[in-house]
N, C-alpha and C positions, 0 to 999 in steps of 0.2 A: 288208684287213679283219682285225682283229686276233679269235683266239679267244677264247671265252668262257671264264671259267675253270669247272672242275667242279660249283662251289659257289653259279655263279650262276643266280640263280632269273630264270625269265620275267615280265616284264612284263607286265601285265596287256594282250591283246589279243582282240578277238572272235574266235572258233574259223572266224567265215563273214565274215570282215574281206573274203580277196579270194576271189571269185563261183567255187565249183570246188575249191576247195582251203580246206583246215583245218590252221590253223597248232596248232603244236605244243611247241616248246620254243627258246630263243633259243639258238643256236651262237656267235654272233660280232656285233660291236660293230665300227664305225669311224667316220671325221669323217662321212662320208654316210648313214651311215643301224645300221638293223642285221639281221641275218643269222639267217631264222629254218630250224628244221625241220619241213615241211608232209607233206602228206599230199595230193596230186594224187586228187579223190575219184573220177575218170570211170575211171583205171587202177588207181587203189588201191598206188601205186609212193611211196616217197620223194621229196620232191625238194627245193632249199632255196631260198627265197625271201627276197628283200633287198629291204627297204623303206625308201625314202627318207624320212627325217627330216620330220615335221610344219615343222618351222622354215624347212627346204631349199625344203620343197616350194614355198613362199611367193617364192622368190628365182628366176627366169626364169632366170638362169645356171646352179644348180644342177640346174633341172630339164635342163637343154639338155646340161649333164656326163651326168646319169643316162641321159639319151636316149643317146649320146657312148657310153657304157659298153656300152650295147645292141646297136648296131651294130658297136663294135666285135668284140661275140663271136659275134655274126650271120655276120658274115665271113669266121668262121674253124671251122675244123672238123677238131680232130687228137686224138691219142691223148692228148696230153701237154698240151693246155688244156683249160679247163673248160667244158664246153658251155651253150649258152643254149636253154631251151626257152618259153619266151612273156614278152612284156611288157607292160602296161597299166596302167590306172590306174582305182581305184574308190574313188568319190566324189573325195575331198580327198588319197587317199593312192595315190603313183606304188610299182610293183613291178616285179621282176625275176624270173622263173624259171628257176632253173639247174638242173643237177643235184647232186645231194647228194653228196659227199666225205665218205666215212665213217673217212678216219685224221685225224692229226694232222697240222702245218704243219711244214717242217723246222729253223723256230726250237724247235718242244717238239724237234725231233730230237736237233739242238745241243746243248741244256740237258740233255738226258736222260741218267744216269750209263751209259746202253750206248751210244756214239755208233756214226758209221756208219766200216767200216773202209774203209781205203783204196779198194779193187775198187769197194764200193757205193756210195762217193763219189764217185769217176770215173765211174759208171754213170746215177749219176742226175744229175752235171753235163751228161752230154752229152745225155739227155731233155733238158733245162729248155735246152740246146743248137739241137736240131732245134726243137723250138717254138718257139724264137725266128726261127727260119732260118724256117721255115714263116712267120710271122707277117710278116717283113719280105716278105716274096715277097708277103703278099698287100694289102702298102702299109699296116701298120698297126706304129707304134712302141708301146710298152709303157710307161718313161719312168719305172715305179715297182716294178721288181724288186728283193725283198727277200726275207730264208726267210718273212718270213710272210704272203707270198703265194705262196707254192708250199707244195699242199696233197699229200698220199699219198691216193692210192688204191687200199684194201687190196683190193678186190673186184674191182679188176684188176691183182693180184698185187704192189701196194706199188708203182705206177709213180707220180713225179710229175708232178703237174698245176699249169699257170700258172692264175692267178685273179688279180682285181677287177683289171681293166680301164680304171679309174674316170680314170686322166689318161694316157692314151692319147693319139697323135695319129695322126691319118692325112696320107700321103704322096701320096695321089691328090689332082691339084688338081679332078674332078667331085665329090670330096667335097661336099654339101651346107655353105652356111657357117657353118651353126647349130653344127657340127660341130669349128669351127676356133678355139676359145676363149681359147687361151693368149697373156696380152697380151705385148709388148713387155718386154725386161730385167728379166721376170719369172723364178723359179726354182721349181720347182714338184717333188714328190716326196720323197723320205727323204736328209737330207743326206749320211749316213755312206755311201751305195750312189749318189750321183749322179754322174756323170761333170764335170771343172771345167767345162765349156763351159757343161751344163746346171745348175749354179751361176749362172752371170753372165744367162743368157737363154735360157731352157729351149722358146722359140720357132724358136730358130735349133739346136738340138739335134738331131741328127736318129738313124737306126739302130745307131747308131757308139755313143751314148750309153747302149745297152741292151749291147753288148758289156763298154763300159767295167763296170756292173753284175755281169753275166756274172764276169767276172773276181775282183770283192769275194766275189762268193758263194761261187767254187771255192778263194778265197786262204782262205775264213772256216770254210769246211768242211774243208782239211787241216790247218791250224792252231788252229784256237778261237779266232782273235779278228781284228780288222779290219785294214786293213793301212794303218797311221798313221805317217806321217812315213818315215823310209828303211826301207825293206821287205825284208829275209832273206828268200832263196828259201826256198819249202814243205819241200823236202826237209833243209833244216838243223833241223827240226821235226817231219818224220814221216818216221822210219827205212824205209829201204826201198824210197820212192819217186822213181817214174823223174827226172831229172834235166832233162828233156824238157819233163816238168810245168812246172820252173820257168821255163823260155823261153815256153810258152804263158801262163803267169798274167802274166809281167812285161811280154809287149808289148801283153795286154789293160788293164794297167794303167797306157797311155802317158797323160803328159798333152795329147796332144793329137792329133784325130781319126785324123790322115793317119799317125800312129808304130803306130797300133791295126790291127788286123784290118778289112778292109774289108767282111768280111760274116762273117756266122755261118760260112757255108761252108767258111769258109777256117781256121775256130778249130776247126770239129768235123776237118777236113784233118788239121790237125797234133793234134791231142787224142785222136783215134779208135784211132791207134797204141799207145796206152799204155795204153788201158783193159783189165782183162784180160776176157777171155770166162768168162762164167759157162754151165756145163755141166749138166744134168739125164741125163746117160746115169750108168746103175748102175756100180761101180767092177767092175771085173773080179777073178774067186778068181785067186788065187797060187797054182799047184801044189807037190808038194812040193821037189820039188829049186830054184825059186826059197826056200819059204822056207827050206831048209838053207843054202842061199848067204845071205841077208838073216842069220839066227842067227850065222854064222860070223863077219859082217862085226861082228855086232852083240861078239859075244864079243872079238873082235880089239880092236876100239874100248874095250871096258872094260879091257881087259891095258893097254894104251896108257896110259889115263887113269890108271890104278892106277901105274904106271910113273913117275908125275913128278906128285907132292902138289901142286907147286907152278903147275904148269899147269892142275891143277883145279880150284885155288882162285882163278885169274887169270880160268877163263872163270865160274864161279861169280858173281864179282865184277861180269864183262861183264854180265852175265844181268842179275842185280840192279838196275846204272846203267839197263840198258837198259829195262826195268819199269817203273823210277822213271821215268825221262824220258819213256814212252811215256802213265804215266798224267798227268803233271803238265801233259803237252799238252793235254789233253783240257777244262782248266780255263779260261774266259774271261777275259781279263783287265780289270781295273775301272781306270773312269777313275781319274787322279791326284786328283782332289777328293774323290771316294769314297773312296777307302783315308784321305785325312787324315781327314774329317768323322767313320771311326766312332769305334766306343768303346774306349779305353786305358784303362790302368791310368795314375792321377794319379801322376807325375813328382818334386813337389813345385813351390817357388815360386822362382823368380828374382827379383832386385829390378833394375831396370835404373835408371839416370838418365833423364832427360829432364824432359816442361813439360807441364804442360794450362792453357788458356786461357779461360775460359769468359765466354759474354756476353750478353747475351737472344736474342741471333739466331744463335750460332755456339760451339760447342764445338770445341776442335782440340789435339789429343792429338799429339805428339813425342818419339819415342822415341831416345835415344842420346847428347844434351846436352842439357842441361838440370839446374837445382837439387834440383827434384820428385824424387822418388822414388814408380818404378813398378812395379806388381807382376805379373810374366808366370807364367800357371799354364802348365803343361809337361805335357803327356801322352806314353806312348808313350816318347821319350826323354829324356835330362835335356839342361838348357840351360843354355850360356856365356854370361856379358855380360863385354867385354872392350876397353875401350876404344871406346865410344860400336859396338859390334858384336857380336849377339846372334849366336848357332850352337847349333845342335845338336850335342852331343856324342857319340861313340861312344864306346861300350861292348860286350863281346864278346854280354852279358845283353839289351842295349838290342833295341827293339823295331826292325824297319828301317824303320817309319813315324813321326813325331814331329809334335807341334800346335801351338803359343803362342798363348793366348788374353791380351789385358791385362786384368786384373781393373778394371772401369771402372763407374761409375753412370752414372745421369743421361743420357743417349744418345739418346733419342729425338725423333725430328727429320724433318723432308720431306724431305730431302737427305744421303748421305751418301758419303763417300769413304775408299780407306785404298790406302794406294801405298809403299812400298822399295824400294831398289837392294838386289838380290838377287843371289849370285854359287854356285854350284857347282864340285864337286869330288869325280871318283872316287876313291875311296881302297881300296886292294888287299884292307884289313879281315884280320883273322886267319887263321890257317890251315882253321882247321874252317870259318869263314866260304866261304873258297875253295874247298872243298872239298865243300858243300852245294851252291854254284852249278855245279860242274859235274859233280854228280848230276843234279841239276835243270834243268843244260843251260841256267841263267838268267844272264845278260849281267848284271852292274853298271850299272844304269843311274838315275842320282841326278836327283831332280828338287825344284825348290824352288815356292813358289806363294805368292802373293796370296790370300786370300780373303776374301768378306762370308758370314758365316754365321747362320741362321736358326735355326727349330727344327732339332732331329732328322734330316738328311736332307736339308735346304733349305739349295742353298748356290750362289756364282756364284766360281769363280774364274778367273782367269790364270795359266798353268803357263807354267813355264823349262826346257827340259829341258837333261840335262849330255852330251849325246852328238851334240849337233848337230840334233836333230831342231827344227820351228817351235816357235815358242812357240802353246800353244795356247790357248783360251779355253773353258771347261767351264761349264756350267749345270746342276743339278737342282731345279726351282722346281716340286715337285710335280709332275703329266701331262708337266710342259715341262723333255725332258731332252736333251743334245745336247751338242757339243761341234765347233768351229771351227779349221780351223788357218790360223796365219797366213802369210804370204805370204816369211817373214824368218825368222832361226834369231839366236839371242845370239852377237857377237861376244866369246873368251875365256871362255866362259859367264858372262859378265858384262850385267845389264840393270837398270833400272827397269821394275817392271811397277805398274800402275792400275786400279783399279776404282773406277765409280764410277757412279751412281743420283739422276736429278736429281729437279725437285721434280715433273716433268711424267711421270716412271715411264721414262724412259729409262736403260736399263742396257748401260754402255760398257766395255771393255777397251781399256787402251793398254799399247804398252811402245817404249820409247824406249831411246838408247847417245846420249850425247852431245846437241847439239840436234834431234836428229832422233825428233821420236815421229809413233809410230803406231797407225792403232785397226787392231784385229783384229775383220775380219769385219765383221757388220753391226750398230747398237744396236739394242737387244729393248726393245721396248715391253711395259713392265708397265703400265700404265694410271697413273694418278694413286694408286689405291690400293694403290700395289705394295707395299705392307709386306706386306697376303696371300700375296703369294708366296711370300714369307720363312716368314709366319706370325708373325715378329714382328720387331721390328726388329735388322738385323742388326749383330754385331761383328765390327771386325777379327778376323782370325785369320791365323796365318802357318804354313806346313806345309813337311812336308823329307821325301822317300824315298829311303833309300840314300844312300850319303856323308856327305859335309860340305856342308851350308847355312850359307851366312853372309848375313844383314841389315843393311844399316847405314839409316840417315836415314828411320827408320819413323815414320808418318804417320798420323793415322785425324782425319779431320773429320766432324761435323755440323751443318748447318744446322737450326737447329729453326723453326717456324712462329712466323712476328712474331703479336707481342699487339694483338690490338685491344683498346684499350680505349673503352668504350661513352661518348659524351657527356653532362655531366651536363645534365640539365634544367632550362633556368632559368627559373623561375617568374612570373609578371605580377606587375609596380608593386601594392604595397597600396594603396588607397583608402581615405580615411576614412571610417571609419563614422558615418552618422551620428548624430545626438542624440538619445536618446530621450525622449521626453516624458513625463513621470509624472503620470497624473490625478490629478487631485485635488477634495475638494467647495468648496473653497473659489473665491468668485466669482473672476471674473477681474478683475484689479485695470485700475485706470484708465490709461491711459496717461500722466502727467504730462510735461507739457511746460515747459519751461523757462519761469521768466516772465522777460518781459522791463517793467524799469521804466520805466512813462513820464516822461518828462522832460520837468517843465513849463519850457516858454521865459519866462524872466523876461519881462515887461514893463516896459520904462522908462515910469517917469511922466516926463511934463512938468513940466519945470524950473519953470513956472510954471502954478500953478492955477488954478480960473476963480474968478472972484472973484465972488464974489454979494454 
């Protein structure tokens, strides 16, 4: 359940919504429902009440989860989880009574510019440790550990506590079946903290899978950041810690159940040894002949220091690096499509070669051959076209992030795609260059990317990295942010990567070497209307951190939406109209009929008359 921020105002809710209690102010928000602060009226105590979502409530599987959730903290009863104190349902709306957690989540920990030092971070790994150890003992997985469900509870002295329960499973087969939800080669929980198993089918996932978790949280709290592609033990990142550490975080982070820790028990075993003990006894006075001994040591050490300028200024120096590196740690690191999509300072313009094609049904832009002349804006760093091969150039001034947008119209379309062969290259970079990295204790690590980019912020690409790591797949489409690694790493640092968004809202990653391509991960449905995700329709864009980036045989199609056009209506046969008749006073004439003449038939006389 994610926290509410400072600034958000409650919803409007009836104060006598559930029968006993008066709700108060809204704490926290999630996919189920959301998280209010009540006032329990028969004891007069705080307490916090989660209310399943009007929509949920409607849907018999969510209800049967929220049920799911309730039992599972029924179950359970420790310092370090969240307790549950009543559940029901009034009218139309199902609830939960917990108790009220009055700090913060250890994701604000994280984030927060005093994070926790080492001791408190080992102290509070191994709580969020034993509750899990507890919780498996009592047949109940967790399945969705993350900081921001592990809440502080200042009012018992800042210990943490496990919360939302919400896809739990349980391990007892008298579990009721209402109980056992999770279908088949389903994946269920926060990608970045799931174990691979419970990737592939989070039904077949079992206690093993809450260790794996276990492990992201303790690698994310000595380091600031997730532990993505080949993983540098903790202590190459935070000075001073035991070495031990890194043998427990590394075999929690096995990929596969049986390499891992077979129970909690065995990770608080080896983990317990290195936490240090925090003490509350008062420090004891120094008499005086201790502190004449401590002054003499102290004066002795200054003669010494005074003694050799140059040894002063060596551990001076140490102190410094060491500062620097201890605060630079402390900063999380942003995905590779983040650092390209922000905002630079304009580069200028490149003109490249290449073709655009255009048709009523398809647009297809090629970059590298072609007669056309194209135009790439340049952020961040300036750019090479050089033989059908676009690069970022370095510069001592250059920024170590770089962008290329093609300056394009016309682009809008139900379908679109943009794909290159992309190659990487560390390069040593200047002196003062090298010399900032290892202040900063920060590896060269060059990465090149694909991307469709949106408004502001809205973006989906496919990364290359130059170190060996997978190639990954990145999304920020608004709420829906995340990031996928693939299963392969670039041969040479050499690949084709793809992106690509059909007409149906399917949004795909591929990357290929030769004939063999591959999708990375799984496609995301954006629905049909996925240009919202974007926010508008998106363009190519090509990005480069650190090093040399080289592109060749760049690509950008669109499919636009065929034209109906409407048929024309064809009209019925004219008929004659007919005659009108004009009155008139005049009688109406006669009808004259033709005459016909009669024709008398001669009569012969007789040749001879009568004779009288």
């Amino acid at each position: 359940m994610d926290t509410a921020d400072a600034t958000l105002l409650a919803r409007p809710r009836a104060p006598d919504l559930i029968p006993g209690y008066r709700l108060e102010t809204l704490i926290g928000r999630g996919g189920m429902g959301e998280v209010y602060r009540a006032t329990q009226l028969s004891l007069g105590r705080t307490v916090a009440i989660k209310l399943l979502s009007t929509d949920l409530a409607k849907d018999d599987a969510s209800v049967a989860r929220f049920d799911k959730e309730a039992a599972a903290l029924a179950a359970l009863s420790h310092p370090n989880i969240v307790a549950i104190l009543d559940k029901g349902r009034a009218a139309e709306t199902y609830f939960l009574v917990m108790e009220h957690i009055d700090g913060c989540s250890l994701r604000q920990v994280m984030r927060s510019p005093t994070t926790l030092d080492t001791g408190a971070s080992l102290r509070a790994a191994i709580q969020i440790c034993r509750a899990m150890e507890y919780a498996h003992g009592r047949g109940v997985i967790h399945r969705d550990l993350k900081p921001e469900n592990i809440l502080f509870d200042e009012q018992a002295g800042g210990i943490p506590k496990v919360s939302d329960f919400g896809l739990a499973a349980f391990t007892d087969k008298d579990t009721p079946s209402r109980f056992h939800l999770t279908e088949s080669h389903m994946a269920m929980g926060t990608f970045a903290y799931m174990a691979p198993e419970q990737r592939v089918d989070a039904r077949k996932a079992d206690h093993r899978a809450d260790i794996y978790s276990l492990g992201v949280i303790l690698y994310e709290l000595l380091v600031g950041e997730l532990p993505i592609g080949s993983v540098e033990p903790p202590s190459r990142h935070r000075l001073g810690l035991d070495k031990q550490v890194d043998i427990v975080v590394a075999r929690c982070l096995k990929s596969t159940p049986e390499q891992r820790y077979q129970s909690a028990a065995e990770l608080i075993a080896d983990l317990e040894p290195v936490v240090p003990v925090s003490s509350t006894r008062p420090r004891r006075e120094m008499g005086w002949v201790e502190q004449l001994g401590l002054l003499g040591k102290r004066v002795l050490q200054t003669a010494t220091r005074a003694a050799s300028v140059a040894i002063v200024l060596a551990a001076l120096i140490v102190l410094g690096v060491s500062a620097i590196r201890a605060k630079s740690q402390r900063s999380i690191q942003k995905m590779a499509g983040e650092q390209i999509v922000a905002e630079f300072i304009t580069r200028g313009v490149a003109t490249a070669e290449g073709r655009q094609d255009g048709s009523e049904l398809r647009k297809t832009v090629t970059i590298g051959q072609g007669l056309d002349r194209i135009s790439m804006l340049a952020y961040g760093r300036a750019l090479q076209f050089d033989r059908g091969t676009l690069q970022f150039a370095v510069a001592p001034k250059d920024s170590p992030v770089g962008r290329a947008v093609p300056d394009l119209t016309d682009i809008e379309g139900r379908a679109v795609r943009a794909e290159a062969d992309v190659e990487t290259e560390a390069l040593a970079g200047t002196p003062w260059a090298r010399a900032k990295r290892f202040v900063l204790s920060e590896e060269a690590h060059p990465r090149a990317a694909v991307l469709l980019v949106g408004t502001p912020g809205r973006y989906a690409a496919v990364v290359l990295s130059g170190r060996g790591d997978p190639v990954s797949f990145e999304w920020a489409l608004g709420d829906r942010r995340g990031v996928t690694l693939g299963s392969f790493s670039a041969p040479n640092n050499r690949m084709r990567l793809e992106l690509s968004v059909d007409a149906d809202g399917e949004l795909r990653a591929y990357a290929s070497s030769g004939k063999d391509r591959r999708l990375i991960g799984e496609p995301m449905a954006l629905g049909s209307h996925w240009r919202k995700s974007f926010g508008e329709m998106p363009i190519s864009t090509l990005g480069c951190i650190e090093g040399a980036c080289r592109f060749r045989n760049i690509r950008y199609e669109v499919e636009r939406e065929p034209k109906v056009i409407p048929p024309v209506p064809q009209s019925p046969p004219r008929l004659p109209e007919p005659k009108k008749q004009v009155a008139s006073n005049r009688p109406a004439s006669k009808v004259t009929r033709p005459k016909h003449t009669a024709v008398k038939a001669k009569v012969k006389k007789p040749l001879h008359s009568k004779a009288r």
